[in-house]
C-alpha positions as CSV (number, residue, x, y, z in Angstrom):
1,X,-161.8,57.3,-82.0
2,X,-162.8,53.6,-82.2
3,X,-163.1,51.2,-79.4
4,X,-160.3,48.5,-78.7
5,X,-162.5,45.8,-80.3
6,X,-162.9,47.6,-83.6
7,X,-159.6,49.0,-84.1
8,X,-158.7,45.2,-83.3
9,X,-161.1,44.5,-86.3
10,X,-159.8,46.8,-88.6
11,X,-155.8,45.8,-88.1
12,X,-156.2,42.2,-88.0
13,X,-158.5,41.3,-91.2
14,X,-157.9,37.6,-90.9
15,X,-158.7,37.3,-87.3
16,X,-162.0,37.1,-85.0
17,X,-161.7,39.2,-81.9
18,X,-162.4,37.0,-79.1
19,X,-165.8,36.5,-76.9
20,X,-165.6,36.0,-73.4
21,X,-162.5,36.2,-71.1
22,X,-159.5,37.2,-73.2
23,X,-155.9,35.6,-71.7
24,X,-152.5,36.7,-71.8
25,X,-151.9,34.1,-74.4
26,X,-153.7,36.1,-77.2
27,X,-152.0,39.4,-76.1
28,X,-148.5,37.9,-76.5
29,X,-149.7,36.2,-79.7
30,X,-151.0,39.5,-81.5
31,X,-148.1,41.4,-80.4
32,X,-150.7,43.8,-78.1
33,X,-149.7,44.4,-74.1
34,X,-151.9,44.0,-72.2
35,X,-151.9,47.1,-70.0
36,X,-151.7,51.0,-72.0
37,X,-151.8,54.1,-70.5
38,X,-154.2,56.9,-71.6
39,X,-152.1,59.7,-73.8
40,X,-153.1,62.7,-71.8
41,X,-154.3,61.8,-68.2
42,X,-151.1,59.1,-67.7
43,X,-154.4,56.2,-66.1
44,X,-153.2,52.3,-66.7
45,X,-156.0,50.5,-68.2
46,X,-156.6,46.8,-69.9
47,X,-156.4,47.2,-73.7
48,X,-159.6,46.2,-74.5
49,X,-161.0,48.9,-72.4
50,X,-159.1,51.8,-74.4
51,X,-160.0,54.0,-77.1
52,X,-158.1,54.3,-79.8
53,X,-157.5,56.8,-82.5
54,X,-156.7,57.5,-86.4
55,X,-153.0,57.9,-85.4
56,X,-153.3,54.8,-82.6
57,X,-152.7,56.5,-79.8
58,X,-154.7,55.6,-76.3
59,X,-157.3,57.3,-74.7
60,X,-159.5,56.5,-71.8
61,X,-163.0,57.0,-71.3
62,X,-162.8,59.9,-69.6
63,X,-160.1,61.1,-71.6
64,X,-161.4,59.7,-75.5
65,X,-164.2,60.6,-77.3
66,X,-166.4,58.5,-79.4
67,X,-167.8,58.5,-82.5
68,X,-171.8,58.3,-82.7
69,X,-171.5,55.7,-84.9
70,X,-169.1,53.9,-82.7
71,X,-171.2,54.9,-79.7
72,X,-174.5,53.0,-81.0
73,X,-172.6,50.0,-82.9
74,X,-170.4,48.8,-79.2
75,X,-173.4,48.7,-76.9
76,X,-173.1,45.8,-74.1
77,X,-175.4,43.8,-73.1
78,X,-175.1,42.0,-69.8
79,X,-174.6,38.8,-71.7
80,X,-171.8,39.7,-74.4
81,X,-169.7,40.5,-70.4
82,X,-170.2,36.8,-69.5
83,X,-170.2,35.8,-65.7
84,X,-167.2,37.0,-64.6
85,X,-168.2,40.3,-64.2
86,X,-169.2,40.7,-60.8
């Protein structure tokens, strides 16, 4: 399973995934929603929080599994969330 931001990466080549708040402007423009559902538990999430896999169907956390790879290649830091995070 890969994380929102590197599916993103691999299905849009030409394209930078965005840093900081992401508006509903650059959903509609990509042709992503903005809200999925996981596959097997049914739980509404943004999109950027989902995990994807090889057949692109959503997962959730909970639900989805990572990759090790994955795992140690999309840690956070406090500063890539920006202020909004409260």
């Amino acid at each position: 399973m890969k994380t929102f931001q590197n599916w993103f990466s691999e299905n849009y080549l030409n394209e930078e995934f965005p840093k900081g708040s992401i508006n509903g402007r650059w959903f509609a423009d990509h042709d992503i929603p903005m809200i999925v559902s996981c596959t097997c538990c049914g739980m509404t999430m943004a999109s950027p929080s989902a995990l994807i896999d090889n057949e692109g169907q959503v997962f959730c956390s909970h639900c989805g599994e990572l990759d090790k790879e994955e795992e140690i290649e999309d840690k956070y830091t406090l500063d890539d969330l920006g202020n909004n995070w409260y």
